[in-house]
MARPA-623372 format. One line per field, with one value per residue (C-alpha): residue number from 1; x, y, z. Coordinates in steps of 0.001 Angstrom, whole numbers, plus 500000, padded with zeros to 6 digits. Layout:
! residues N
paba c(NUM|...) .
east c(X|...) .
north c(Y|...) .
up c(Z|...) .
This chain:
! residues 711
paba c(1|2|3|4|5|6|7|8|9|10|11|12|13|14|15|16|17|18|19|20|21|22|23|24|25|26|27|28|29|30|31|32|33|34|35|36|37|38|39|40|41|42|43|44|45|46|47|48|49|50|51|52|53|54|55|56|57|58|59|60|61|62|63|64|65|66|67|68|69|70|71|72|73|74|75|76|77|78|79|80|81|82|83|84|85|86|87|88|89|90|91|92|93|94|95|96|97|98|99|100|101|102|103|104|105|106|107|108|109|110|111|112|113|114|115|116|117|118|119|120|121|122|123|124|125|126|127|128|129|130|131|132|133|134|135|136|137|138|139|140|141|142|143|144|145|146|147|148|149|150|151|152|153|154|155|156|157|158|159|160|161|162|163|164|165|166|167|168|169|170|171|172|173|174|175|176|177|178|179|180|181|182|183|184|185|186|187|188|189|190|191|192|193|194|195|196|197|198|199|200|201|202|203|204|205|206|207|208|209|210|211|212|213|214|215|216|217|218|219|220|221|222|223|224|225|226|227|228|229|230|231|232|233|234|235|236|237|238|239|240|241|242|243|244|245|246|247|248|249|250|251|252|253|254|255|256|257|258|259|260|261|262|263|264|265|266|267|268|269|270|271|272|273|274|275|276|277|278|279|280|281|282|283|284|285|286|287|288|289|290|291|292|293|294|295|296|297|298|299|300|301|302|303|304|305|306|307|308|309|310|311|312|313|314|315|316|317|318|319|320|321|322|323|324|325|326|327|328|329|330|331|332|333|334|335|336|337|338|339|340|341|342|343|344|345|346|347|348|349|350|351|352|353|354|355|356|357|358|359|360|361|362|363|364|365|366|367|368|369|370|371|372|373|374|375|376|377|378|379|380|381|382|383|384|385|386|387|388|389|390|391|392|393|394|395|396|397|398|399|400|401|402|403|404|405|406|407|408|409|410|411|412|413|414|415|416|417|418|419|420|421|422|423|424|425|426|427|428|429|430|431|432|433|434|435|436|437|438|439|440|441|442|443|444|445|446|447|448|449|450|451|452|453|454|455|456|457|458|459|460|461|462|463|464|465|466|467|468|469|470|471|472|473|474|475|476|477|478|479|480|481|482|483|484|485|486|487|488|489|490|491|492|493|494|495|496|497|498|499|500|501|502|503|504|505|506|507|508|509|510|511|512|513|514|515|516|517|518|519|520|521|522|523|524|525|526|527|528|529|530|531|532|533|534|535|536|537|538|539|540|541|542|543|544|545|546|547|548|549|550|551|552|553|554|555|556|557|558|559|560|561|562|563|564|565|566|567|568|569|570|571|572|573|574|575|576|577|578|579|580|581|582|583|584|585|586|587|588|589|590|591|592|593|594|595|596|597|598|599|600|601|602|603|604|605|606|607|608|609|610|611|612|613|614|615|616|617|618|619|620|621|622|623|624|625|626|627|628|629|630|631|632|633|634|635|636|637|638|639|640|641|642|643|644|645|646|647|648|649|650|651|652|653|654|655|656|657|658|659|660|661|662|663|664|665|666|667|668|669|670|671|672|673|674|675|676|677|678|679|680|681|682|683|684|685|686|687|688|689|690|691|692|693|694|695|696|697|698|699|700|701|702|703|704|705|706|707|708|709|710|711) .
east c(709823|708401|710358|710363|712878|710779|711174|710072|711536|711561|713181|714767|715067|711509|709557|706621|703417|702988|699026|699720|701341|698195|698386|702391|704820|706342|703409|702564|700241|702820|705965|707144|708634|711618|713645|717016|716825|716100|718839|721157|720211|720900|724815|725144|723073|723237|721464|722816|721194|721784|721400|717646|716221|718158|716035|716927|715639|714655|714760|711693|708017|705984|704636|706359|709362|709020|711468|709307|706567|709343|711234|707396|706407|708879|710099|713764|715598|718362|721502|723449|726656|727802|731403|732743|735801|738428|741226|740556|739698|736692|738166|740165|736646|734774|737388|737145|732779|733562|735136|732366|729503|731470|731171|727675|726123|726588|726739|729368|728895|730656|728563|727464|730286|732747|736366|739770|740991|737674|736627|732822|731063|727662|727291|723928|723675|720760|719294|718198|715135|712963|713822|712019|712686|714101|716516|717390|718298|720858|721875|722907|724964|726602|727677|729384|731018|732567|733349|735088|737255|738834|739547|736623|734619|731200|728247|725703|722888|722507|721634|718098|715006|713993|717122|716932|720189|720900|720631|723336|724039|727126|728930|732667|733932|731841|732529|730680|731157|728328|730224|729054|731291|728042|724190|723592|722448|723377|721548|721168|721206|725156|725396|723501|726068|726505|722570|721723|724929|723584|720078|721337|723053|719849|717738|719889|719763|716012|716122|718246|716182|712791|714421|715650|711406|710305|712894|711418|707972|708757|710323|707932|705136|707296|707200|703839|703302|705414|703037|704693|702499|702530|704176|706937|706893|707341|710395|712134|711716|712768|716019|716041|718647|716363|713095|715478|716559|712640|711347|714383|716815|720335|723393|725772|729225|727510|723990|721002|719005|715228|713399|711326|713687|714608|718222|721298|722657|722072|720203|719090|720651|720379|720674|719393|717252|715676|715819|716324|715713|716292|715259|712095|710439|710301|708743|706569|705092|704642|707119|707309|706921|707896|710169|709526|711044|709994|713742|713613|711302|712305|710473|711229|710934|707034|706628|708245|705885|702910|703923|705280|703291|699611|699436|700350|697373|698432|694953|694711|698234|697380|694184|695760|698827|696681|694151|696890|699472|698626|698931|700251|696525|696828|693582|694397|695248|692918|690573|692102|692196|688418|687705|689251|687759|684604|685551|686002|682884|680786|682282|681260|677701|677434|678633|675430|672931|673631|673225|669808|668767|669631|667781|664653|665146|662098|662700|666199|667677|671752|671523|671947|675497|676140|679236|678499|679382|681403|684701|686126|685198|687300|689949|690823|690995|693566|696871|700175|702260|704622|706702|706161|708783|711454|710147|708275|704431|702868|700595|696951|697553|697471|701157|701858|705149|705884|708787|710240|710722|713568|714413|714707|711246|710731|713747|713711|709862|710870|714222|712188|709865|711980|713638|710312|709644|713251|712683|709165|707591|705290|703611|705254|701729|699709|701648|700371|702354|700718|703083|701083|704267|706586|707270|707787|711212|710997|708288|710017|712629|710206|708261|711391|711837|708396|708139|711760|710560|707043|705777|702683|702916|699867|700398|697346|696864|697920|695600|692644|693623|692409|693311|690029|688776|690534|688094|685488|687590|688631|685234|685003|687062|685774|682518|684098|685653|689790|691296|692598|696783|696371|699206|698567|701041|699778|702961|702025|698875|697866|697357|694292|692847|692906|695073|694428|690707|689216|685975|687876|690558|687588|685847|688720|690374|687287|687291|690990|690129|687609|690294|692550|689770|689104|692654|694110|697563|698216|701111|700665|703789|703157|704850|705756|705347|708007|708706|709702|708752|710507|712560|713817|711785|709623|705670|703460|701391|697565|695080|695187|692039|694609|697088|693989|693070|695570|697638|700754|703216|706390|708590|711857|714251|717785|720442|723466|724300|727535|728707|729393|726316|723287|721795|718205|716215|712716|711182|707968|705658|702076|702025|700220|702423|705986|707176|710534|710399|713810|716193|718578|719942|722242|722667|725298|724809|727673|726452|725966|724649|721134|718345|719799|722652|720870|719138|721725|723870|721150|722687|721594|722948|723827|722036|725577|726557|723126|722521|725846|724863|721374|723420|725356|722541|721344|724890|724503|721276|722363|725253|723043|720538|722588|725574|725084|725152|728264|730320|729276|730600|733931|734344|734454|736877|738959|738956|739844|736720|736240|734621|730880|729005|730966|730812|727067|726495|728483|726904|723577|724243|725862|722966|719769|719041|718035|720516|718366|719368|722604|723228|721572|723675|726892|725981|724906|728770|730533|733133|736544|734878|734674|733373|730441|729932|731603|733023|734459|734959|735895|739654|740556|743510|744825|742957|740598|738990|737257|737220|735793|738796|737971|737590|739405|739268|742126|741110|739375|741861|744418|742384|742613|745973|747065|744735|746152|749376|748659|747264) .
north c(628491|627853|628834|626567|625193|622615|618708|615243|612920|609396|606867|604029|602967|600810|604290|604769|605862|603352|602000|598996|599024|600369|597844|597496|599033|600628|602616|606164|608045|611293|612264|614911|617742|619371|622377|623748|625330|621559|620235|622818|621055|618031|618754|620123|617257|614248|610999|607955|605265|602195|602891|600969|603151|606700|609951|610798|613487|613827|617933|618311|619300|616416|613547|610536|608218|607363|608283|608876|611291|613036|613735|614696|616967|617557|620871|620364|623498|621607|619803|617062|614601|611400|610765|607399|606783|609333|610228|613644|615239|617399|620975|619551|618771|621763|623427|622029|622111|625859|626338|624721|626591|629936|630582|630074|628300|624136|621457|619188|616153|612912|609386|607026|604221|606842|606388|607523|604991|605436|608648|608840|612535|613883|617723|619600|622554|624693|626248|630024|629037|625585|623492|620908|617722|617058|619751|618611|615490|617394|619797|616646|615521|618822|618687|615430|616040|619156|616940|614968|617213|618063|614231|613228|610271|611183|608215|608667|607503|610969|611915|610023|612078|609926|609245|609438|611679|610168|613223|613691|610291|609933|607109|606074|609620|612346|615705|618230|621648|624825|627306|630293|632690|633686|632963|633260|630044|628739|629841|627546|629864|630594|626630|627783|626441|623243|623258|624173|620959|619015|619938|618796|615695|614778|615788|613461|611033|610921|611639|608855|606616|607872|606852|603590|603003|603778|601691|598705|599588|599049|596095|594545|594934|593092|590415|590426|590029|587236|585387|586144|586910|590132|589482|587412|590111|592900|590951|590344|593729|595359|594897|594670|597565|599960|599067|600042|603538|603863|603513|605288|602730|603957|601230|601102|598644|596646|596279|598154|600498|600133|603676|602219|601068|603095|601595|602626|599771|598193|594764|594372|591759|591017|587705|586294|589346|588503|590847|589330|591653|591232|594839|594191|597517|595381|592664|594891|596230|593244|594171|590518|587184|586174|583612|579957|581153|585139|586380|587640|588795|588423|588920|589970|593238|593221|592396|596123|596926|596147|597808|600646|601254|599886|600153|596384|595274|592407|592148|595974|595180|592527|594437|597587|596278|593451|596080|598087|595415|593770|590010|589590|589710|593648|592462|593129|590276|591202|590562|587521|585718|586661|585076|582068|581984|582246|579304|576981|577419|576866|573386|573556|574437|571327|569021|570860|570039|566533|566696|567762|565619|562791|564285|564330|560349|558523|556198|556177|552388|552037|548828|550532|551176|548029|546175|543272|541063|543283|542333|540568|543730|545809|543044|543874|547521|546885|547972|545935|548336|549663|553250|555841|558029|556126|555110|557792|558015|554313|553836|554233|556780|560173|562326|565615|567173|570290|572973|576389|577909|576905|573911|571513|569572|570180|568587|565877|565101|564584|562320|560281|559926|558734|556595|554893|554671|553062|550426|549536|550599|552287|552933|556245|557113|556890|559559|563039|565898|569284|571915|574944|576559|577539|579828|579078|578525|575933|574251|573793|571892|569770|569190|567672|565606|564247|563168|561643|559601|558481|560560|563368|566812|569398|573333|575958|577842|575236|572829|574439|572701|574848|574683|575282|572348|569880|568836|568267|566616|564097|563575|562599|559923|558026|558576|556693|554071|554636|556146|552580|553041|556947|559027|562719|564941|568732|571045|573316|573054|576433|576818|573873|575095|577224|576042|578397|577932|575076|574394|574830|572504|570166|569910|569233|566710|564447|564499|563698|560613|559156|559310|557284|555283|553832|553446|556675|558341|562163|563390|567069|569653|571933|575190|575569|578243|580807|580908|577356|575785|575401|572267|574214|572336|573615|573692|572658|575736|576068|574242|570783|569605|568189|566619|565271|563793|562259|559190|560524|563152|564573|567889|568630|570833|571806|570413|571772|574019|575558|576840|573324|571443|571175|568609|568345|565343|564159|563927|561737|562915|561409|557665|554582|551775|551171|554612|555564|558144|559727|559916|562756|563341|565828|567405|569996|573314|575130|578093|578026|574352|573404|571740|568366|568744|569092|566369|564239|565304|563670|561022|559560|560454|557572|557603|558261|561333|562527|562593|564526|566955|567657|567528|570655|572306|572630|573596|576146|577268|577524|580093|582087|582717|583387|585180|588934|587232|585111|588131|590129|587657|587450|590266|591058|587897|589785|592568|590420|589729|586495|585857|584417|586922|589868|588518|587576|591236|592960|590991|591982|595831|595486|593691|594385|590897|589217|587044|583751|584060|585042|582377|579738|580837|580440|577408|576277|576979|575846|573005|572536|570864|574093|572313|571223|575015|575506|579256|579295|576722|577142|576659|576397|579200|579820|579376|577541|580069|579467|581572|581281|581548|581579|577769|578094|575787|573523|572840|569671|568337|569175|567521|564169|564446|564294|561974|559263|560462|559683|556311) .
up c(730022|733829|735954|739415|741762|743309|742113|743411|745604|747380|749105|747993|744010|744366|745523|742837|741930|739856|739783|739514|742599|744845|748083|748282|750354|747856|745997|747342|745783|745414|745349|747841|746636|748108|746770|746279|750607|751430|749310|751150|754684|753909|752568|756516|758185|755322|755987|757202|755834|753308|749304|749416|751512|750919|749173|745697|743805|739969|739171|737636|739025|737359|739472|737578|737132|733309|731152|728348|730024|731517|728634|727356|729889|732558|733786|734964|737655|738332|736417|737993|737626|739092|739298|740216|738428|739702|741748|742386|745858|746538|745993|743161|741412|742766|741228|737736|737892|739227|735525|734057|735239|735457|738977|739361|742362|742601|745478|745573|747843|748527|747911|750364|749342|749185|750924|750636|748284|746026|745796|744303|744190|742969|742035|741814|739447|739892|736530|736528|734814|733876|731022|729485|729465|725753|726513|729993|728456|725609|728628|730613|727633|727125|731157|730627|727390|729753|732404|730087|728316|731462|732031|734666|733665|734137|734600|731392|733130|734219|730623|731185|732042|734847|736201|740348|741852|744999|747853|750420|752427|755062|754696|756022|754844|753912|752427|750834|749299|748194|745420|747342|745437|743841|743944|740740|739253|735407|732360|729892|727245|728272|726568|723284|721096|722509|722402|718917|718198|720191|718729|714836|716178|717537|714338|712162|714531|714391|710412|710366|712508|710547|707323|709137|709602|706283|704898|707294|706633|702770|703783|705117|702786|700358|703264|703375|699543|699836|702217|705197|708353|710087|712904|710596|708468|711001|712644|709198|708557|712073|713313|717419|717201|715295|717333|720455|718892|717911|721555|723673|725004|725766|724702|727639|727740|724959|726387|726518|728855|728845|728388|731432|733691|736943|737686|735612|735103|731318|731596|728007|725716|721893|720247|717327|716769|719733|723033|726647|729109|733449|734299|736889|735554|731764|734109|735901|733059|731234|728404|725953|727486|731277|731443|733037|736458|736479|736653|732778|729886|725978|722789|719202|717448|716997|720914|721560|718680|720383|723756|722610|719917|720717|724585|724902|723195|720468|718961|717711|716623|714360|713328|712126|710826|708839|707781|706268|705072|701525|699965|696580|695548|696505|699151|702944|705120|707529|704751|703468|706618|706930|703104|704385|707283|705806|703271|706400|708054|705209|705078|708506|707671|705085|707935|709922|707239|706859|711391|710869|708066|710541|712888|710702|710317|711780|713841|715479|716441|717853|716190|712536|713464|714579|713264|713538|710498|708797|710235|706917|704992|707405|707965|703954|704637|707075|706396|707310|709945|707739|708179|706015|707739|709102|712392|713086|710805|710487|707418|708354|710918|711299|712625|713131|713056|714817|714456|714120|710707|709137|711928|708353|708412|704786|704034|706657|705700|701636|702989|705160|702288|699481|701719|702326|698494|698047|699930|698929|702436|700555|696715|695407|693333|696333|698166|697728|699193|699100|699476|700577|702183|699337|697005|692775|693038|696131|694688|691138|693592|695206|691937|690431|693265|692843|689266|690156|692936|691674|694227|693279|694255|694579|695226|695945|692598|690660|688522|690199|693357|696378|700195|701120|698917|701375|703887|701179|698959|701951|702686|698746|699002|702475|700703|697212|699320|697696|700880|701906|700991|699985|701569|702274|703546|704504|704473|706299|708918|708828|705297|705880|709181|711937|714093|717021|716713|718792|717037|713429|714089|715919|712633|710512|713407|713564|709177|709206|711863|708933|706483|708374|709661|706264|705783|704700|705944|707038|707828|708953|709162|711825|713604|717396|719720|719483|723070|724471|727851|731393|730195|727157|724781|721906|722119|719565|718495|718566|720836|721759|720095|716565|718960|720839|717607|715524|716619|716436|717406|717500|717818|715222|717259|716248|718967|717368|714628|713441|709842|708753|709768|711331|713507|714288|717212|716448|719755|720503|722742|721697|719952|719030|717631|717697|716652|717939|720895|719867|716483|715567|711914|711047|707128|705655|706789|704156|702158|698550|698425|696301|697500|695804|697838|701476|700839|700166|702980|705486|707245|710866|714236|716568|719986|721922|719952|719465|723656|723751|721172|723281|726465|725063|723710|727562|728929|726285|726658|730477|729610|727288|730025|732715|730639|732571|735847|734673|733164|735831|738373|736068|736074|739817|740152|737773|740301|743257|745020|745422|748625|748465|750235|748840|744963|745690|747047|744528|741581|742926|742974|739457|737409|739691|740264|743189|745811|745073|741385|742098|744326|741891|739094|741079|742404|738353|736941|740092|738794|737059|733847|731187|728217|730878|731570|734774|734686|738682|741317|744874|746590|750129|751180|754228|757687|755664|754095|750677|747616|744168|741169|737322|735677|732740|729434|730706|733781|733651|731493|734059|736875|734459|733862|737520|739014|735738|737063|740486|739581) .
């Protein structure tokens, strides 16, 4: 091993050498480097300046802040602790890290927020030779475990390979100490039995985590033979908590530590096997998706894929993950998609033939498409405006319906539609549901269903009916004249176009708009976006160019869901007709129930509980995004802080956001109403001061109680 004493430093936690900061204050294009004699100056003639712009030091030579190529390549000459939590005075601790390090040379040093009441400390252990950065990290651990067998609570943050030490900064009271009993400085081989521990701990960690993968990688090529997509198939197989053991984040006080970020304090949250994450180094490198107002990023498990794994780039993601994934065909999907692919634009190449045999025609006159005394032909063709989904699809037009998996519009689609049939809105053998989205089991359900209701249903791989026969066939009937009444319902989109494709999902728009033009009806079950918009709402996925070309419209969102039931809002947002802009049903959620059984739990939610039911979905949505600022404003009440500018301050230094969001968030769940998602409102004390106090559940009901009491 190297042996060196010299390591980088900067100022302030926002000091880089990042590229992709070149032009701000902040970027430099080195580090300086400073060594143990300069650390020994600064104990006698410390700093005095605020936390943002103090020097800190990370003891190792190599020119970066990343966790991960430190731990790679770093050469560490230095150990280090950070003590906040004790009672102890300086010589009592010196004492205790003297018995650690068996009287070999360390700084001791007070912190810049240290006082009397609070005493916080830093000590500096100089190494006799370099270590690398995978053993710094264990050699870290091993100091704190020491620390804390002799009943000092150490901060763990230390034990990550880019962690910044804070160097000597006078604040109210300052102290410092240099063990100069002896110069010589700690070998790490004197800890070679807490190494080679240490060293099989972390081997069957990563055994365990390795076996974790393969077990996940198995996993999901069963999804993928199943039909799933890869990135559907990758999150179903990859838990959030083993992608975050994978790529080096640290759990701290039940939330997580990104590998890239250069604060200690955990900002990553898991929900939903989803990851929500407010550290600005996640932002900064463009870790996920950026929410609506910049303050977060969040993802799933195949986002940290695709970072960590393939240098951000989601196409080579998709590419060699579909190249080496198989369908239940044993072909790859990369290839499937491409024989698909392939399917659609030779329908797209007969459409182009029959272009340039009109072209060859030999004289060309507008007239020829004139109208003009046909209009009792087409008066017959027209259809009666009838429903064929409750108020939502009107027969003769074409609707889409967009929404997450699983958000019930399968089941609300076939309810809606036997409804219809019941009440003679519509012929049962004219309807024609292809369900291109299920597997045998499902469609056994659905098939039963069908020959129940009078209603026919079609499957890919069944009968010799084909997906990508569907345009052609369409175009078979307007040609044959019997689309007039026929009711087709495509569940799902994808599996009949490509949806993200503009001139694709052109083609098969403007065929679609000549079935309904002579009379036909499509109903079209599509998904969303998996990341929603500023308002909350879901997005219809894929380009505009099908919403620009059917007649109607609508998103399926869940508003409420708990073990018992589930309730789910149609939402209107394109339309021709008198289609319903909003309607809410709600359906048994309880395990262990059939298909039968959901379906005939479906009942309608009236407008006044249905608003209420979307008006808590926000309130909750609220909480969910702002729950580390709220708990860590909570928790400082709990404390006793509860002036503005102190709880704004101290909520700031605790989670790493800014004051504007701070400030937002307190004014957001300011109020006595709990159930509305107040969590603090403000009182008036003595000499008119004001102070924020914890809202609790009762609260509101309290305020009712006196002001009926009061009259």
């Amino acid at each position: 091993m190297q042996s060196t004493n010299t390591f980088i430093s900067g100022f302030g936690k926002h000091y880089t050498n990042n590229p992709d900061k070149i032009g701000k204050a902040c970027y430099h294009a080195n580090f300086i480097e400073i060594d143990t004699i300069d650390i020994e100056k600064m104990l006698a003639t410390p700093q005095a300046v605020n936390k943002s712009d103090a020097q800190w030091a990370i003891f190792s030579n190599l020119q970066s802040r990343v966790h991960a190529e430190q731990r790679q390549n770093g050469l560490y000459s230095a150990l280090w602790c950070d003590i906040d939590d004790t009672s102890l005075s300086i010589d009592e601790l010196t004492d205790k890290l003297n018995s650690i390090v068996n009287g070999c040379l360390f700084y001791t040093y007070t912190s810049r927020s240290n006082t009397v009441e609070t005493p916080k400390y830093r000590g500096i252990i100089p190494l006799s030779i370099a270590v690398a950065g995978g053993e710094y990290e264990l050699l870290q651990a091993i100091l704190n475990d020491k620390l804390s067998g002799l009943n000092i609570t150490p901060d763990r943050a230390t034990e990550r390979a880019a962690q910044p030490c804070y160097l000597p900064n006078q604040g109210e009271c300052y102290e410092y100490r240099i063990s100069n009993k002896s110069n010589e400085k700690l070998s790490p081989k004197s800890w070679n039995d807490e190494l080679n521990e240490k060293r099989l701990a972390k081997e069957k960690q990563q055994h365990q985590i390795e076996q974790d993968k393969q077990n996940a990688i198995a996993k999901r090529a069963q999804c993928i033979a199943g039909g799933s997509s890869v990135i559907d198939a990758f999150n179903q197989s990859h838990s959030i908590e083993l992608c975050f053991s994978m790529y080096g984040y640290t759990k701290l006080s039940g939330r997580w530590l990104s590998p890239l970020s250069q604060s200690k304090s955990p900002a990553v949250t898991i929900k939903d096997n989803k990851w929500l994450s407010h550290h600005g180094s996640d932002i900064d490198h463009g870790v996920g998706s950026l929410s609506s107002d910049g303050t977060c990023c969040f993802g799933d498990a195949f986002d940290l894929a695709v970072f960590y794994e393939y240098q951000n780039d989601r196409n080579t993601a998709l590419k060699e993950l579909g190249n080496s994934l198989h369908n239940s065909e044993g072909v790859s999907l990369n290839k499937a998609n491409q024989r698909e692919y392939m399917a659609q634009n030779e329908q797209m190449s007969t459409i182009a033939q029959f272009e340039k045999i009109a072209a060859n025609a030999p004289i060309f006159d507008l007239t020829q498409f004139s109208l003009n005394g046909s209009s009792k032909e087409m008066e017959s063709k027209m259809l009666d405006d009838k429903f064929v989904l409750g108020r939502m699809a009107i027969l003769g037009q074409a609707t889409a319906i967009y929404a997450k998996p699983n958000a019930g519009k399968t089941l609300m689609t076939l309810w809606l539609l036997i409804d219809a049939i019941q009440r003679d809105e519509i012929e049962g053998n004219k309807v024609f549901y292809i369900n291109a989205d299920d597997n045998h089991k499902g469609l056994v359900y659905k098939l039963k269903l069908a020959e129940k209701h009078g209603f026919h249903m079609l499957a890919p791989s069944y009968n010799g009916f084909n997906s990508n026969d569907f345009l052609p066939m369409l175009n078979t009937i307007i040609q044959q004249d019997t689309a007039s009444g026929t009711v087709i319902i495509l569940d799902t989109l994808k599996k009949f176009t490509d949806v993200m494709d503009k001139k694709i999902g052109s083609e098969f728009g403007k065929v679609v708009r000549a079935f309904v033009s002579n009379g036909g009806t499509v109903i079209m079950l599509a998904h969303t976006n998996k990341h929603r918009d500023g308002d909350g709402k879901v997005i219809f996925s894929g380009t505009s160019d099908i919403v620009d070309d059917i007649d109607c419209a609508y998103t399926l969102d869940t508003t409420s869901e708990d073990p018992f039931n589930k309730t789910v809002t149609f939402e209107n947002f394109k339309s021709r007709g008198d289609v319903i802009k909003e309607i809410a049903y709600s359906y048994s959620a309880t395990e262990g129930q059939d298909y039968y059984e959901l379906l005939h739990s479906i009942e309608p939610v009236d407008e006044a509980r249905a608003d209420k039911l979307k008006a808590q979905r926000l309130i909750d949505e609220k909480l969910v995004k702002n729950e580390l600022i709220i708990e860590a404003v909570l928790e400082l009440l709990s404390e006793g802080i509860n002036s503005k500018t102190e709880l704004a301050e101290g909520v700031r230094k605790n989670t790493g956001e800014s004051l504007k969001k701070v400030h937002n968030v307190l004014k957001a769940h300011e109020g006595h109403n709990f159930l509305k998602g107040d969590r603090w409102h403000v009182s008036k004390v003595e000499k008119n001061k004001h102070v924020y106090l914890v809202t609790h559940v009762f609260d509101n009901a309290s305020t009712d109680y006196k002001r009926a009491k009061e009259g």
